[in-house]
N, C-alpha and C positions, 0 to 999 in steps of 0.2 A: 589509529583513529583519525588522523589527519586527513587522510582521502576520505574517508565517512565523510568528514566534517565539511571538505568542499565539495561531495555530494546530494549532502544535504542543506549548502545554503543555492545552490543551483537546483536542486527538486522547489526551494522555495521560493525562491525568486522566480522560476515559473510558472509558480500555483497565486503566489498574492503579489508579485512584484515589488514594491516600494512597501509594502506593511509585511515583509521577510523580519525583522528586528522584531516586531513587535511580537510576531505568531512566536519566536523562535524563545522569548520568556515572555507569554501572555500576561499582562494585566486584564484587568476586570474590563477596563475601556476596549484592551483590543481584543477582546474573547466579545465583547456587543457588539465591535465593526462588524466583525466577521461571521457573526450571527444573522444581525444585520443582511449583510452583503448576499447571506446564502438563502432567505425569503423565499424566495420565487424557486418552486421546484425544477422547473429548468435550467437557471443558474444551477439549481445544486446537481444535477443530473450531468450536465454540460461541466461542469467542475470536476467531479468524479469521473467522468470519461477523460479527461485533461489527466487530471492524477494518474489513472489508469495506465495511460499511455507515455507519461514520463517516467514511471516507477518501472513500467517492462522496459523501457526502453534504456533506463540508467542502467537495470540488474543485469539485462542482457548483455548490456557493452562491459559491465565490472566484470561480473562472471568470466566472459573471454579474456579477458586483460588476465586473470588469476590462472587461470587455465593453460596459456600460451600455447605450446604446441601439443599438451596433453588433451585427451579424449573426455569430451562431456561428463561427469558425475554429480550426484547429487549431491553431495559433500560440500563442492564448493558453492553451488547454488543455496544451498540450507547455510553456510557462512555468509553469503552476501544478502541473503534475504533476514537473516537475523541483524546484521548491522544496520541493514535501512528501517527495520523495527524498533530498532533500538532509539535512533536517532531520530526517528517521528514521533517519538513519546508511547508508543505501544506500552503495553503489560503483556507479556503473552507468554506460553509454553510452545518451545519447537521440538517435535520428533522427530528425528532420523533415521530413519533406514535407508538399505543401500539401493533400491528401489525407487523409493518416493521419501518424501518430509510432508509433516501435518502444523500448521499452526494453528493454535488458538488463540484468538485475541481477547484477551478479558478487557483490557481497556484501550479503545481506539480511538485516535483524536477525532479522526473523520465520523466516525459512528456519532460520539460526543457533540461536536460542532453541528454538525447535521441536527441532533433532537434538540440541541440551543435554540436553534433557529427556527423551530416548531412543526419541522417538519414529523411525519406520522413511520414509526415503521416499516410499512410498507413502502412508501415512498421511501425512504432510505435504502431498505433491500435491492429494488430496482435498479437505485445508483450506484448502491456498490456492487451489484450484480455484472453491469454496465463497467463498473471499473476493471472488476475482476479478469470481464471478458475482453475489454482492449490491452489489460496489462499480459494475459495468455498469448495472445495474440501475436503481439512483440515478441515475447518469448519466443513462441513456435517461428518465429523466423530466423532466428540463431540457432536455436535448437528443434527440430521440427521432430521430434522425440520424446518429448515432453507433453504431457497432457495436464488439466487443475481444474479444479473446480472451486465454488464457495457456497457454505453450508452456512446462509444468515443465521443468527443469535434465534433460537429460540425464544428468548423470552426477554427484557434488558438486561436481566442479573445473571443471563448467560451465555458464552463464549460465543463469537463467530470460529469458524473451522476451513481456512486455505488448505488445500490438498494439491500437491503435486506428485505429479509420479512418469517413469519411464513406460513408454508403453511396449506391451510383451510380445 
């Protein structure tokens, strides 16, 4: 858990910089800065592509590091993407198969933070649309085998669904 753990004060430190402590055990005051702060849908859009691209950009450099001279599999990708779930405060189910992995997010900070901040569903999908497809992106440049998509929440009370998979 130790490399999690300075993975994920380095995913934070580049998402809030100096308010890292406070996201990391939110109070009531730093859950309204950061409410606050995400107002403006381009902030939150512009945030979410940030995220995006730091989140493929961490998983793809752990992933290799876990891998070393072994050959791409989803195994280790589905460990490393559960640990960064874990440590961003997710609720979620991961499937694995030797193929592809599915997550679902029942509880996402960023989904959360985002509807704090008043932003509309839609607008939210968009962002994390946006995140999804730069954090892919990253990805596909370590791995250019890999393919994913994101299947927005139905409704609030129900799951977002990340989807990776080997392509055949």
């Amino acid at each position: 858990m130790a490399g999690n753990e300075r993975s994920y004060d380095r995913l934070l430190a580049e998402l809030v910089g100096d308010g890292a402590a406070e996201v990391r055990n939110p109070s009531g005051a730093a859950l309204s800065r950061v409410s606050w702060c995400l107002r403006s849908v381009g902030l939150a859009t512009s945030a979410q592509r940030q995220q995006g691209e730091v989140f493929g950009a961490m998983t793809a450099r752990t992933v290799k590091e876990r891998l070393g001279d072994k050959e791409f599999d989803m195994k280790t990708l589905a460990s490393v993407a559960s640990g960064f779930f874990q440590i961003c405060g997710y609720t979620y189910e991961l499937e694995e198969m030797p193929t592809s992995i599915k997550v679902k997010s029942f509880q996402c900070p960023f989904y959360e933070g985002l509807k704090n901040a008043g932003l509309d569903d839609q607008t939210i999908e968009a962002a994390c649309n946006q995140s999804v497809a730069v954090e892919l992106a990253e990805l596909k440049k370590a791995f250019p085998q890999l393919s994913g998509r994101l299947k927005f929440r139905s409704a609030p009370d129900q799951p977002c669904i990340e989807e990776f998979e080997l392509a055949k």
